[in-house]
Structure formats: C-alpha cells, structure tokens
C-alpha positions as CSV (number, residue, x, y, z in Angstrom):
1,X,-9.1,-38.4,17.1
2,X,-8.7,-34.3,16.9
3,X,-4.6,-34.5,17.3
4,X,-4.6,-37.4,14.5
5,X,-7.1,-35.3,12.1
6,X,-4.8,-31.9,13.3
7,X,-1.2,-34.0,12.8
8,X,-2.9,-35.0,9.1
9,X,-3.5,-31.7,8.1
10,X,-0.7,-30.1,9.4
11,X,1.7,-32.5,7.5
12,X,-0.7,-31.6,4.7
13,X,0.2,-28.0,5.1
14,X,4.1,-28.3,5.3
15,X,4.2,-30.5,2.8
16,X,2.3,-28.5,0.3
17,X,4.2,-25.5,1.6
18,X,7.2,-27.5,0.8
19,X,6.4,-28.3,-2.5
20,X,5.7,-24.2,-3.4
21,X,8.8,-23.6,-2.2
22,X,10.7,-26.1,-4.1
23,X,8.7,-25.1,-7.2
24,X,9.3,-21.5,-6.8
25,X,12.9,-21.7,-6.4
26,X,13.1,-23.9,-9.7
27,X,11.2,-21.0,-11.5
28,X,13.2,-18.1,-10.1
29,X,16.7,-20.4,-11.2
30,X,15.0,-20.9,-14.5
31,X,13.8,-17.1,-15.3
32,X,17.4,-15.5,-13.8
33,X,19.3,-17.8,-16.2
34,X,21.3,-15.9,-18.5
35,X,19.3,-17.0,-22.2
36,X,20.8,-16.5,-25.8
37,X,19.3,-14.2,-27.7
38,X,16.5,-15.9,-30.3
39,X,14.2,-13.9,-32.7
40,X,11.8,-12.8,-29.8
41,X,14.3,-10.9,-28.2
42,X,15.0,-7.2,-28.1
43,X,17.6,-5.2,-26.7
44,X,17.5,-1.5,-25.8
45,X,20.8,0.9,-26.5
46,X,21.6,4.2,-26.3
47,X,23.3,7.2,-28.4
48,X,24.6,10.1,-26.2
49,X,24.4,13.3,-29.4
50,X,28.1,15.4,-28.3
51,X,26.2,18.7,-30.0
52,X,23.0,20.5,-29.4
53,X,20.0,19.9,-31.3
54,X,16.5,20.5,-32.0
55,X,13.0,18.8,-33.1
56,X,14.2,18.8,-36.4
57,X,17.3,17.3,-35.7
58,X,15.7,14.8,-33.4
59,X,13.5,13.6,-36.5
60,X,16.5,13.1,-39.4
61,X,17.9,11.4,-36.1
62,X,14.8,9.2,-35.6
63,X,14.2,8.8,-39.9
64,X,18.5,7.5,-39.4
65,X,17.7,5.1,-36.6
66,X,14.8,3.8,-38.1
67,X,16.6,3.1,-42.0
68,X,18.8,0.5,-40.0
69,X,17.9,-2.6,-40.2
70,X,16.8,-4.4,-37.0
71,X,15.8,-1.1,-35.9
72,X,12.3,-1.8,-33.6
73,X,11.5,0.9,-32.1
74,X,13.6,4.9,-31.4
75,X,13.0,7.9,-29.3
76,X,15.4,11.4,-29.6
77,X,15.1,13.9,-26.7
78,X,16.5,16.9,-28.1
79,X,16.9,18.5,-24.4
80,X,18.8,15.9,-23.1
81,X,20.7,15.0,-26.6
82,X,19.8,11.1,-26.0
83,X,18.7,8.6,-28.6
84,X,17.1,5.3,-27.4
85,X,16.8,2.5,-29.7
86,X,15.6,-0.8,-29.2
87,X,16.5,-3.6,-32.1
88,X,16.4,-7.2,-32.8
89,X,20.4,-8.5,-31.8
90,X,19.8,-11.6,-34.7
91,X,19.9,-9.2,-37.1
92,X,22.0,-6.2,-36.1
93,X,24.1,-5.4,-33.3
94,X,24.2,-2.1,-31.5
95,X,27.8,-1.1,-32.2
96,X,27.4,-1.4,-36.0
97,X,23.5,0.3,-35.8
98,X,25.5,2.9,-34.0
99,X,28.7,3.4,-36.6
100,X,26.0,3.4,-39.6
101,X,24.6,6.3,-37.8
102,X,27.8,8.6,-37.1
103,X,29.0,7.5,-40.6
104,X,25.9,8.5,-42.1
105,X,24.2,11.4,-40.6
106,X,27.4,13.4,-39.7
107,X,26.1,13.8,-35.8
108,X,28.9,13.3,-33.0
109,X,27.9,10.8,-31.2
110,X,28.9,7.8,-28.7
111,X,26.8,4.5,-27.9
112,X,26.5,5.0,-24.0
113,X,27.4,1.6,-22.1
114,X,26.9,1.7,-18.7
115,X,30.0,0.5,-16.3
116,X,30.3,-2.3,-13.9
117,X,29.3,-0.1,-10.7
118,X,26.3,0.9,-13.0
119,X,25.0,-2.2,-13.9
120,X,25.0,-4.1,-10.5
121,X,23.0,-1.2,-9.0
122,X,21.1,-1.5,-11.9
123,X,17.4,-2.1,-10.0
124,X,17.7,-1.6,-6.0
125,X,13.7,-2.9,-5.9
126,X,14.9,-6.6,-7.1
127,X,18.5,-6.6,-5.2
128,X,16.7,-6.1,-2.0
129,X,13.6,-8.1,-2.0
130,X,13.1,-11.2,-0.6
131,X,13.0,-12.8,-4.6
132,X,16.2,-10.9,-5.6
133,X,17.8,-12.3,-2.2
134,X,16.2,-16.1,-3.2
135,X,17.6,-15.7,-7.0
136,X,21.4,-14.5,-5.3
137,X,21.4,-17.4,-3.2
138,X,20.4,-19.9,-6.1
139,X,23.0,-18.8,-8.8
140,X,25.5,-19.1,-6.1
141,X,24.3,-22.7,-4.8
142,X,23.6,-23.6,-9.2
C-alpha cells in the first residue's frame, strides 16, 4: 500500500510539474512576442547635443522637447550633452519629434540609434538566464 500511495503522489508531482512547465513556456512565448504599438505604449529615444551646453540650455532644451506633441516625459544632462525623451509612437514618431527640435531650437543635434551589435547585447542579465535561454529556444521552435 506505501509504493501505490508513493507511485500516486509522485505522478501527482510530475504531472503538476508538467503542467507549470507547459504553462510557463506559453507565457514566456506570449510576453517575448513582438506587440504593435497601442495607446499604452511608450517608447524612449535619444538626442546626442553636437555643442556644449549648460543648465540653461538644458531647460529651453527640455521647454522644446516638452512643446512636441506626444512628448511624455524628457531629461537633458548638460555634462554629457544627452537628451532622453520618452513619447507616445500613436501620436508622434521620434524622427519627426527630433527634426521639430533641430528645426526649431537651432541646437546641432542627432537622434542616437543604437546598431545591431548594440542591440543584441542589449541586457546580458536576460540573454544568459535560464528564462532568456527558455524564450531563445521558443521563438526558434514558434
């Protein structure tokens, strides 16, 4: 009677255990999908400034940013001469938010877009865990 109750709960176990697994590899298939934008969503870009600036400058930078529309959220670092932006892509894309800004605020300045080497080392925490291995093998299995 104890190896019938263990078999029981053992095939309990894996089959539960298979279940999770099978569950959590639908879920990691269905998050990693690549999504079209809706009105949730919000992308971040960035404005490399080709001349020194100050605070001031930073803040008729941030007033420019901000008078485009689908503008959400920006941040100037005068040190480092970067703008970061994040806007709504339904409404305005990043290329035009950024050629309203050079036309209008008379800064040199470039949208920074990161290369192909860049992106796909883009978060070393998620390409080398056991999830970002999982999601690799799925969207080349899907």
């Amino acid at each position: 009677m104890n190896f019938r109750l263990f078999k029981k709960i053992a095939l309990t176990v894996a089959t539960v255990f298979a279940v999770l697994v099978i569950v959590l590899g639908i879920h990691i298939y269905v998050v990693t999908r690549p999504q079209p934008p809706n009105e949730h969503t919000i992308i971040m870009a960035r404005i490399d400034i080709k001349q020194s600036i100050n605070q001031a400058d930073a803040d008729k930078i941030t007033a420019c940013l901000y008078q485009q529309k689908g503008v959400n959220h920006v941040l100037v670092n005068p040190e480092s001469r970067i703008a970061i932006f994040t806007f709504f892509p339904l409404q305005n894309s990043g290329d035009n938010i950024v050629n309203n800004f050079k036309a209008n605020s008379g800064y040199q300045a470039n949208r920074y877009l990161p290369s192909e080497e860049e992106l796909k080392s883009g978060c070393p925490v998620a390409a080398n865990s056991l999830s970002g291995k999982l999601a690799g093998y799925l969207k080349k299995v899907f």
